[in-house]
N, C-alpha and C positions, 0 to 999 in steps of 0.2 A: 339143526344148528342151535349152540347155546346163546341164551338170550345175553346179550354182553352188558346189561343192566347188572342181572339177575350174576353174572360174572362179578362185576366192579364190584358189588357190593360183599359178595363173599370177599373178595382179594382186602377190603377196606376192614371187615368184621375181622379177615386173621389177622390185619396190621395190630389192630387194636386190643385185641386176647393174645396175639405175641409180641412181635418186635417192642409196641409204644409200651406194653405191659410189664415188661421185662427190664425195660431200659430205668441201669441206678441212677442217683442223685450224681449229675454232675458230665454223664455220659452222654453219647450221642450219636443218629440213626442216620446214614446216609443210604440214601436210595437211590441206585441206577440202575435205569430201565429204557425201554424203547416206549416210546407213548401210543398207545392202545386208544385214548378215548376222550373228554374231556371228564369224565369219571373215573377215571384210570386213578392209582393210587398216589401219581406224582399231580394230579391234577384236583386230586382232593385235599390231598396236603397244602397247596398253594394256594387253593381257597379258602381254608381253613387259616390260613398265617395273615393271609389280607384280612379276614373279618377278626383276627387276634383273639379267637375264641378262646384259646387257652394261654395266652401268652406265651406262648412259646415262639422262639426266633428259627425261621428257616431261611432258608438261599436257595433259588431256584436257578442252577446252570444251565443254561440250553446249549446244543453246540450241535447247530444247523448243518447239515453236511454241503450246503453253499450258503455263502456270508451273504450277510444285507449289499457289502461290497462288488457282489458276482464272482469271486473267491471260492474254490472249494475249501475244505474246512481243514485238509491233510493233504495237500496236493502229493506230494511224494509218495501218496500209501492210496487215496484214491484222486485219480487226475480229473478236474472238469468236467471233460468231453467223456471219461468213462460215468458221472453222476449226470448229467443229461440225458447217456443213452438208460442209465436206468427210468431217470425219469418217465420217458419217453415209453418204458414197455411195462410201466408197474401202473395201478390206479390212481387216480388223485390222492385220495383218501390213505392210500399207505405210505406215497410218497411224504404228502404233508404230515400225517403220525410220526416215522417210523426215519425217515430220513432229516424233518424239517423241527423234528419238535411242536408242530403248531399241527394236534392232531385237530380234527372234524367228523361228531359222533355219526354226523350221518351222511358220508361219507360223501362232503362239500356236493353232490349234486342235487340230492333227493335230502329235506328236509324235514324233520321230526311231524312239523308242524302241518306237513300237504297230508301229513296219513288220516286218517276216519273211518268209524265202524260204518259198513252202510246200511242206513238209518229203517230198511226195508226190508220184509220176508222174501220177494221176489227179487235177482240181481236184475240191473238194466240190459235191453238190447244192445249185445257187441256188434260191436262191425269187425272188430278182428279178435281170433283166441288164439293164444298161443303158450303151447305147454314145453318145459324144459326140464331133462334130468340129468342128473351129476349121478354114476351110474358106479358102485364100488367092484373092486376086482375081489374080493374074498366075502364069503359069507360066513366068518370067526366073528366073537364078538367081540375082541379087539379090532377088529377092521373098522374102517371110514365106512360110515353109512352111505345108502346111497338115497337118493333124494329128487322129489319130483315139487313142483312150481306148475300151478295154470295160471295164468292172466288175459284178462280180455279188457279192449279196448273200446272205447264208446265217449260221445260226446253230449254234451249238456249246456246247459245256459248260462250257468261260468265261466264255464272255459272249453277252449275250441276241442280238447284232448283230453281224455279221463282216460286212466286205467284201474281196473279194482282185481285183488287177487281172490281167484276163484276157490281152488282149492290147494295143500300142501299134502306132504307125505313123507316118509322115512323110516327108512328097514336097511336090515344088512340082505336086499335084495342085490344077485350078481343079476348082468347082463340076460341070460335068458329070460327069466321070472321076467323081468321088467320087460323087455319086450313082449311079452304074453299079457301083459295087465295097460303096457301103450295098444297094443292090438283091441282087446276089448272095451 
């Protein structure tokens, strides 16, 4: 998976060598987008207008798909109860990006801040492991990779619940391979 940092900042680098670069005396850059991140390009431009780095005037429109009121935002094109049940089946993290305008880099449950390298050669005793794969249908190298995650669980004098990730993985491995390399 691409590191969405390591994204924002390309997407920020081509703003800046295109669009801002380009832009004549007098002209001006309107950006509409779904909000990805608080890095995102519409979130660095508005941080950038609050600290008036360059004096340049922006406007930032947000247009929440439910109002502060409980109002859907286009009832006749999407209803309420139809933005509830998305809510209801999508993640926090996309709903609040992509639907609410108020994205959350890390994805409103798990914060930037809980992460850390672990400070030791050897990992801690787990009480639980458990490995997951996202497993691709084509092995082109246009295809979606597929993808494998371990994590194991174990507690400490912190806190009652620690998980550390063990190891990752990614290839245009299909189903069989992968089940041959989970087997061994």
């Amino acid at each position: 998976m691409e590191n969405s940092k390591a994204a924002f900042e390309r997407c920020w680098q081509w703003y800046l060598s295109g669009p801002r670069q380009r832009l004549q005396p007098g002209g001006a850059i309107l950006v509409v987008m779904t909000r990805l991140g608080q890095l995102d390009l519409t979130g660095r431009l508005y941080k950038q207008s609050l600290e008036d780095v360059d004096g340049e005037l922006r406007e930032l429109l947000e247009l929440p798909a439910i109002l502060p009121s409980g109002a859907a935002l286009w009832p006749e094109f999407w209803p309420l109860e139809e933005m509830l049940r998305t809510k209801a089946k999508i993640s926090v993290a996309a709903w609040n990006g992509q639907y609410m305008q108020k994205p959350a880099d890390e994805g409103a449950l798990i914060k930037c801040e809980w992460w850390c390298d672990w400070p030791l050669n050897k990992p801690p005793s787990l009480k639980y492991i458990v490995r997951a794969w996202d497993t691709a249908y084509s092995e082109k190298a246009d295809a979606d990779r597929s993808a494998m995650v371990t994590w194991g669980q174990f507690e400490n004098s912190r806190t009652p619940s620690t998980s550390i990730s063990g190891s990752e993985a990614s290839s245009c491995w299909m189903f069989g391979p992968v089940a041959s390399i989970f087997l061994n």
